[in-house]
Every structure is written in C-alpha cells, then in structure tokens.
MARPARO-867951 format. One record per residue (C-alpha): residue in three letters; z, x, y. Coordinates in nm, 2 decimals. Example, Ala and Ser with C-alpha at 12.3 -4.5 7.8 and 13.67 -1.06 7.14 Angstrom:
["ALA", [0.78, 1.23, -0.45]]
["SER", [0.71, 1.37, -0.11]]
***
This chain:
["UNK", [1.72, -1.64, -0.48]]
["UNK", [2.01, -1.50, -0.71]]
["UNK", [1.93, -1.11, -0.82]]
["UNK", [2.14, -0.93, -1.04]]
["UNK", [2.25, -0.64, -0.91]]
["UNK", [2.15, -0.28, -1.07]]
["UNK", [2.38, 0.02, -1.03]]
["UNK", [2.24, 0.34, -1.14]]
["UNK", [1.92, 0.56, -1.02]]
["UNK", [1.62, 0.41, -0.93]]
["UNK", [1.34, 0.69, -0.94]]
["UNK", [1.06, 0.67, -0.75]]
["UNK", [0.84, 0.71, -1.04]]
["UNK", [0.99, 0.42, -1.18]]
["UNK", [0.87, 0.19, -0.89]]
["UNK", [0.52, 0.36, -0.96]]
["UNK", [0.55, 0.25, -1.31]]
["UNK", [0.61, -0.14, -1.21]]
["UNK", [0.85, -0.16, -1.56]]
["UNK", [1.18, -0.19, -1.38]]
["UNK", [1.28, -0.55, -1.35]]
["UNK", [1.11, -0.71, -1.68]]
["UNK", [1.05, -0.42, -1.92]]
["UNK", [0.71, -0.48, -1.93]]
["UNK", [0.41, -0.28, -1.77]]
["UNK", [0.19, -0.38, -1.54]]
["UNK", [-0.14, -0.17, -1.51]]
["UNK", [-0.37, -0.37, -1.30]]
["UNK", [-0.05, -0.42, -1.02]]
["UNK", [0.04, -0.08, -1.05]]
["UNK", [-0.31, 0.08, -0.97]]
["UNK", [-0.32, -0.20, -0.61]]
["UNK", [-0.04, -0.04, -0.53]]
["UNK", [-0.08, 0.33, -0.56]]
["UNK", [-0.49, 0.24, -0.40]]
["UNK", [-0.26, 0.04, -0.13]]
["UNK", [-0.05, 0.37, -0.08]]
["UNK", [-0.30, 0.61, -0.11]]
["UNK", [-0.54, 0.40, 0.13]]
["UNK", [-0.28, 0.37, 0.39]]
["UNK", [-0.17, 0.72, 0.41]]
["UNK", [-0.58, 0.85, 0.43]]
["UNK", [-0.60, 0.58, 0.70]]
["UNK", [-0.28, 0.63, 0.87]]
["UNK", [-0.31, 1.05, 0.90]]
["UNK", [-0.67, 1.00, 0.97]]
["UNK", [-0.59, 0.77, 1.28]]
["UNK", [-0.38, 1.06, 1.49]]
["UNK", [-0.71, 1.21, 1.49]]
["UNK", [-0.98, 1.03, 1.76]]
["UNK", [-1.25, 1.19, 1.60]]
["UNK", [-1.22, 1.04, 1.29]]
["UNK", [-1.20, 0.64, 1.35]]
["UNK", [-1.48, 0.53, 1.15]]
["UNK", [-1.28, 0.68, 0.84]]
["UNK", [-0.94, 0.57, 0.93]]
["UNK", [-1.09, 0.20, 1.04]]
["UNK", [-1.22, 0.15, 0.71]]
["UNK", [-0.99, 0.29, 0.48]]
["UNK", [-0.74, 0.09, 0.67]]
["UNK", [-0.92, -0.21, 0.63]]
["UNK", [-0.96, -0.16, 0.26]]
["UNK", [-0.64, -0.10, 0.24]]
["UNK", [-0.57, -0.41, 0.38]]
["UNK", [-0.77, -0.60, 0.19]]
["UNK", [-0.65, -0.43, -0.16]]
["UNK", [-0.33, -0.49, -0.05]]
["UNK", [-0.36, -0.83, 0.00]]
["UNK", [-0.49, -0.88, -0.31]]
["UNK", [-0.24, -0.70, -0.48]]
["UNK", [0.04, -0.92, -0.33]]
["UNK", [-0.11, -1.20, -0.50]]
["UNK", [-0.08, -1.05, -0.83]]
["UNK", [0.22, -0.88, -0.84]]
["UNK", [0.49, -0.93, -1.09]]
["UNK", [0.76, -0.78, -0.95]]
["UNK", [0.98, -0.63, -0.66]]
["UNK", [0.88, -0.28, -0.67]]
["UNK", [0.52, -0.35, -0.67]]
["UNK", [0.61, -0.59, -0.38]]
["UNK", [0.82, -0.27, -0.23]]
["UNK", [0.52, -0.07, -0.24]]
["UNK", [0.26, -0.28, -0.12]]
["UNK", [0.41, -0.36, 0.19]]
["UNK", [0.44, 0.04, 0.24]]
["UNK", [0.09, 0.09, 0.19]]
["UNK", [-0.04, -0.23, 0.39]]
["UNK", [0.19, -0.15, 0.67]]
["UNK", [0.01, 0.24, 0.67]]
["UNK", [-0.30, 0.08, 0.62]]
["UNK", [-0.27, -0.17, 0.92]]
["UNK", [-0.16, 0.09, 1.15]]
["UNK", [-0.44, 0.31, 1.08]]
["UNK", [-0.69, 0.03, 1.06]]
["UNK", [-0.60, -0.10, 1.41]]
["UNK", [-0.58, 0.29, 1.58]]
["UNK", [-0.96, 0.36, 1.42]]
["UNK", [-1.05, 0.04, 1.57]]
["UNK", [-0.88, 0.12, 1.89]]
["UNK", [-0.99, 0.48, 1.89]]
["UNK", [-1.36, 0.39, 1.85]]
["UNK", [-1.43, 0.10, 1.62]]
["UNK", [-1.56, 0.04, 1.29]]
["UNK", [-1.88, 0.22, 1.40]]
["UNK", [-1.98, 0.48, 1.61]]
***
C-alpha cells in the first residue's frame, strides 16, 4: 500500500487526536484508544505486583477486548499505532495476572 510520506513533527498529542492522516476527528476511535492505553498500563504495572492479579487480569482482559474492538473501527494509522500499544500492555498484564493467580482468587 502506497503512503505518502510526511516530513515535519508528529506530536504525540496529535496521534491522541486521531486528525493526522484525513483532517477529520474521530471521537469514538480516539476514546478506544486512550481506554486501550490507559487499560494496558493499569494492567501492565499492576502485573509486577503478585498481589494484585485479580486487578491486572481483568483490566488486561478488558483491555483486550476494547482493543479489539477498537481495531475494527479505526480510521486511521495513529489510532492503529496506539492500539497495538495498549493491547500489547494489556495482553502482557492480562496473561501475568492470570499466571500470578488467575482471574479469581
């Protein structure tokens, strides 16, 4: 697939936004991302912790599953950049919660 290429600054904010590539905004992508991102990193710093694996198991899994759900719907390849951030973070900490203890205690 043929992109043009962008010189210039790329801000992270920007990517958070979700206007770079059409010039148009995307709200409902943009929030499944920054819940993908903000699930992963609760799950993913919660999972260095044994203690607390029924939290980091299930935000992970939510994570993954709003992630998924996001990748459906996105528009663009900073949402796609994102996502795959936050579902990676979320998958870690899903599968240490699990592996520390499980879903349940």
């Amino acid at each position: 697939m043929a992109q043009a290429a962008r010189h210039g600054h790329i801000s992270p904010l920007s990517l958070i936004s979700m206007a770079v590539e059409d010039g148009r905004r995307h709200p409902v992508e943009g929030l499944f991302a920054v819940a993908t991102i903000v699930l992963g990193a609760v799950a993913a710093i919660t999972a260095i912790w044994s203690g607390l694996h029924v939290i980091s198991a299930w935000t992970g899994l939510a994570g993954v599953l709003v992630g998924a759900r996001g990748q459906f719907i996105s528009a663009t390849t900073g949402e796609r950049f994102v996502l795959i951030i936050g579902l990676g973070a979320a998958g870690i900490g899903c599968y240490l919660g699990v592996m520390h203890g499980g879903l349940f205690t």
